[in-house]
C-alpha positions as CSV (number, residue, x, y, z in Angstrom):
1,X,9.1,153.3,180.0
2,X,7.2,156.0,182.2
3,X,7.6,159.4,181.2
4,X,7.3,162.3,183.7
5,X,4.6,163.5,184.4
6,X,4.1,167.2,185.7
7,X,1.0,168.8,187.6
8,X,-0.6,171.2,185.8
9,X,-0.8,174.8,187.4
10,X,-4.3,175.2,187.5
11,X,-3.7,179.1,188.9
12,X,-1.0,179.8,186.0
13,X,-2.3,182.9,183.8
14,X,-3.4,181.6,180.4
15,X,-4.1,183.1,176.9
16,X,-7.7,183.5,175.6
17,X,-8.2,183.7,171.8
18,X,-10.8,186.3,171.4
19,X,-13.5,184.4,169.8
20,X,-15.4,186.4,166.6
21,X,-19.1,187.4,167.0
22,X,-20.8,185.9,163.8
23,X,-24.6,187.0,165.1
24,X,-24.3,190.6,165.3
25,X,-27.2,193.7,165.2
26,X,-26.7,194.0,161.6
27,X,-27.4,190.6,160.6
28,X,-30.5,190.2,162.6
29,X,-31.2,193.9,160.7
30,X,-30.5,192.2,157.6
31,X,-32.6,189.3,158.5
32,X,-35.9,191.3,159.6
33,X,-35.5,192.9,156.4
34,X,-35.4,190.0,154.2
35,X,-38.3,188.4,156.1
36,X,-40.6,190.4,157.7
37,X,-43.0,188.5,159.2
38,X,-40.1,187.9,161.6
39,X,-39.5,191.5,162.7
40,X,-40.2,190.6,166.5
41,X,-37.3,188.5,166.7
42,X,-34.6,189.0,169.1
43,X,-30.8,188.3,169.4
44,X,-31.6,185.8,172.2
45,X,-34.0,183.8,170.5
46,X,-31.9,184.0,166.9
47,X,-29.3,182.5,169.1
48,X,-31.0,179.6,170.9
49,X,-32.2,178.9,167.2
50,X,-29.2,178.6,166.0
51,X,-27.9,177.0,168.9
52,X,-30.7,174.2,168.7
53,X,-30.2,173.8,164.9
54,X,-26.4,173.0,165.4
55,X,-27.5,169.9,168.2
56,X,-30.2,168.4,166.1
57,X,-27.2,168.4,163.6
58,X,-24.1,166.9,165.5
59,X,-26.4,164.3,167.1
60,X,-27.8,163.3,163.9
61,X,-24.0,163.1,163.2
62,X,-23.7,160.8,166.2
63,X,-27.0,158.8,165.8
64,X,-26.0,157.9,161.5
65,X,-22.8,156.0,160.5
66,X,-22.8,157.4,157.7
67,X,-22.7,161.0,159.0
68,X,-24.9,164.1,157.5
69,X,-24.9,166.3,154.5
70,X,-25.1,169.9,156.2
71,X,-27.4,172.2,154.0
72,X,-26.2,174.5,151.1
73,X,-24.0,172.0,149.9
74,X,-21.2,173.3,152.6
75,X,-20.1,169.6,153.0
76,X,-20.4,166.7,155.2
77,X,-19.5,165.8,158.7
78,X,-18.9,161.8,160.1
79,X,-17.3,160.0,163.0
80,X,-14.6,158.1,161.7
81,X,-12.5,155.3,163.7
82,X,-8.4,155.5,163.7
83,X,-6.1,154.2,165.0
84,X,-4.3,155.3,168.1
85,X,-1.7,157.7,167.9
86,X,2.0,156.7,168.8
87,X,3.1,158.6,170.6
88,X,2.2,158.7,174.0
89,X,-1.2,159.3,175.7
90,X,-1.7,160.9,178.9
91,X,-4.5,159.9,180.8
92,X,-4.5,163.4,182.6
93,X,-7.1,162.8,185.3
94,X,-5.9,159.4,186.7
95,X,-1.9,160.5,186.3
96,X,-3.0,163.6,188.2
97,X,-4.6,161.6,191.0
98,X,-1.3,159.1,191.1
99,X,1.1,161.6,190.7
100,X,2.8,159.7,188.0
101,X,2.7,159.7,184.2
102,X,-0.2,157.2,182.9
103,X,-1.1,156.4,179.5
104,X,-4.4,156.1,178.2
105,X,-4.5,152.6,175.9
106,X,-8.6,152.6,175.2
107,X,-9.3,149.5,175.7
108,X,-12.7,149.4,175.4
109,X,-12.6,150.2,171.8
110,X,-9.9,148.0,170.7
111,X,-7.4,151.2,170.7
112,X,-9.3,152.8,168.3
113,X,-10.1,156.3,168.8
114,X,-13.2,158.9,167.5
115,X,-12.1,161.2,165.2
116,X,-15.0,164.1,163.7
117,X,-14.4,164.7,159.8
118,X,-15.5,167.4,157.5
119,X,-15.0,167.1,153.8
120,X,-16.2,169.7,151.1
121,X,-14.2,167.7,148.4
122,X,-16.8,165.9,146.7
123,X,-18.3,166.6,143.3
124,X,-21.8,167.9,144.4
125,X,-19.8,170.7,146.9
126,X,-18.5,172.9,144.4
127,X,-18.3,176.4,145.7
128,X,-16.1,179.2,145.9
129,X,-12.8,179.3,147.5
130,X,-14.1,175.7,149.2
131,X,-10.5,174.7,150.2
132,X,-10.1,177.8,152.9
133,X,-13.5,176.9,154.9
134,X,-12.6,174.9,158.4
135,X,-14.5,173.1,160.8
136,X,-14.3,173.3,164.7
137,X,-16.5,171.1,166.5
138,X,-17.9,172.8,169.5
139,X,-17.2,171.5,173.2
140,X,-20.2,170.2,173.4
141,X,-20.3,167.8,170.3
142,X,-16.7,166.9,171.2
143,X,-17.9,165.6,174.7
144,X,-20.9,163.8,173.1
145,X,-18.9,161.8,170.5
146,X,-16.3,160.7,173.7
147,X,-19.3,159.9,175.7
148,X,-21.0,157.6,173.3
149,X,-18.3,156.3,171.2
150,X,-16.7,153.6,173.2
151,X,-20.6,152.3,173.6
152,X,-20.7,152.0,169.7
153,X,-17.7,152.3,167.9
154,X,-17.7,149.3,165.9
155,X,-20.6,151.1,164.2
156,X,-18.6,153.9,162.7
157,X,-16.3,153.6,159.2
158,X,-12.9,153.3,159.8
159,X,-10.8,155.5,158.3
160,X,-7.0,154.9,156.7
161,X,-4.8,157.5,157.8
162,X,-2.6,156.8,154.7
163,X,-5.6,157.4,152.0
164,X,-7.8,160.6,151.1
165,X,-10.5,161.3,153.3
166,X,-12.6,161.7,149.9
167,X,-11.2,159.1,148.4
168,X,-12.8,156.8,151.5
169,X,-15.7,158.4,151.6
170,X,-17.2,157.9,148.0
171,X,-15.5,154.3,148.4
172,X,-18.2,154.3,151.6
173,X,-21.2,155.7,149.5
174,X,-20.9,153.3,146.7
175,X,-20.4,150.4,149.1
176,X,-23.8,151.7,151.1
177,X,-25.4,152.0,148.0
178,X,-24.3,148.3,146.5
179,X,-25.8,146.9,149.8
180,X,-29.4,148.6,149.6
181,X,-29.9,147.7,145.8
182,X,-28.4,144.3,146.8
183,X,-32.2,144.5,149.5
184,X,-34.2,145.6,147.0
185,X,-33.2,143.0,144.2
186,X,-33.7,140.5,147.2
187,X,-37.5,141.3,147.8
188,X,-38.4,141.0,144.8
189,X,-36.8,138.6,143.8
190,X,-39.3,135.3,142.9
191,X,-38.1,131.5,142.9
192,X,-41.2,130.3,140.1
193,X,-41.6,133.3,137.9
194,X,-39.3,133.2,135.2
């Protein structure tokens, strides 16, 4: 059954969400004081420092299948495989250049689709009020992971919708960690020596 499909206004008004300002004067103040042999430091170059820092991470994140461990002990981010939704998926660019409703099935990964997960629920990320933190991929990181999954998705866990995320994840760890002991015990293991 085709749905309708409706051209988007492209010239409709829209709403903005004022974004918040986390580098501000007062933190670069605060940072010069703490370390001073960084007191020629500006806002553009704390930025792009931060700005490079975050890429080395999400394409780390992209690069391991088992995801990275961000510093602090904030948590953990990985690419997990799911499932395709059920309801119906709008292919937006070709239903726009058909004028009619079509649905996106990814085939090239089996209808599996790339989802980014964060997790602070483990035993070793104990910190305060851990349950209210959030993470938002940026635009960029989201475009990466579209770009390069369906060249490699067989590569990433897949992930039970109907289970814990944590639950998986230590499930994963324990599973990774059975299969490099399993290597070691291999190599050194000796037919003739008893």
């Amino acid at each position: 059954m085709k749905k309708s499909y409706k051209k988007p206004d492209v010239k409709a008004p829209r709403f903005r969400q004022k974004g918040k300002v986390l580098v501000t004067d007062t933190l670069i103040n605060k940072f010069k004081k703490k370390y001073p042999k960084y007191k020629d430091i500006t806002k553009v170059k704390f930025n792009n420092i931060i700005k490079l820092f975050n890429e080395e991470v999400w394409s780390e994140v992209i690069e391991n299948r088992d995801g990275v461990q961000l510093p602090e002990g904030i948590g953990y981010i990985f690419i997990g495989s799911c499932k395709n939704v059920k309801k119906y998926n709008f292919d937006f660019k070709t239903s726009s250049e058909y004028n009619t409703s079509v649905e996106n099935k990814n085939w090239e990964t089996d209808g599996n689709v790339a989802k980014i997960f964060y997790s602070s629920y483990s035993e070793k990320y104990h910190y305060k009020n851990r349950e209210c933190w959030n993470f938002f991929a940026c635009r960029n990181f989201k475009r990466s992971v579209s770009e390069e999954y369906p060249k490699r998705w067989t590569m990433y866990h897949e992930v039970n919708p109907h289970k814990k995320i944590n639950e998986q994840f230590v499930k994963m760890a324990r599973k990774e960690y059975a299969v490099k002991k399993t290597e070691l015990d291999s190599k050194n293991y000796k037919d003739f020596e008893i």
